[in-house]
Steps between C-alpha positions, in 0.01 A plus 500: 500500500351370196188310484488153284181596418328636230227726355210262359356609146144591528467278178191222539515425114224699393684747271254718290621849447196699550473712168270779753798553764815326363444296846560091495175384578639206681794745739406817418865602396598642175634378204870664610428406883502105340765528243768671788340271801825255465786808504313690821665505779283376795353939604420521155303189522333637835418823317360312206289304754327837657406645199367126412273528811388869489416399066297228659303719793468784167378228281268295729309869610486565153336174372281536811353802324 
C-alpha cells in the first residue's frame, strides 16, 4: 500500500551555502542534497533528513564551543 503522502523539504527559505561546511545555513543540506530533492524518491528523502538532523546536533555542539 502506498501512502498519498509525502516527504516535506526541510527548506524554510533561508538558503546560504555555508562557505565553512558546504551546509545550507537555513536546512543544513548540501548544495547536491537541494538540486536532487525533487527526483528522490521518498527513503532518500528520509536519509537526507537524518543526516540533516545529526549536521544540526554536530553544528549546534560546535557553535556551543
Amino acid at each position: 500500500m502506498q501512502s498519498d503522502v509525502t516527504v516535506t523539504s526541510p527548506c524554510n527559505n533561508h538558503c546560504i551555502i555555508n562557505a565553512t561546511n558546504n551546509y545550507c545555513d537555513g536546512c543544513f543540506r548540501t548544495i547536491e542534497e537541494i538540486v536532487h530533492w525533487s527526483v528522490y524518491s521518498d527513503e532518500e528523502k528520509k536519509q537526507v533528513l537524518q543526516k540533516v538532523e545529526r549536521r544540526k546536533v554536530s553544528l549546534t555542539k560546535e557553535n556551543k564551543n
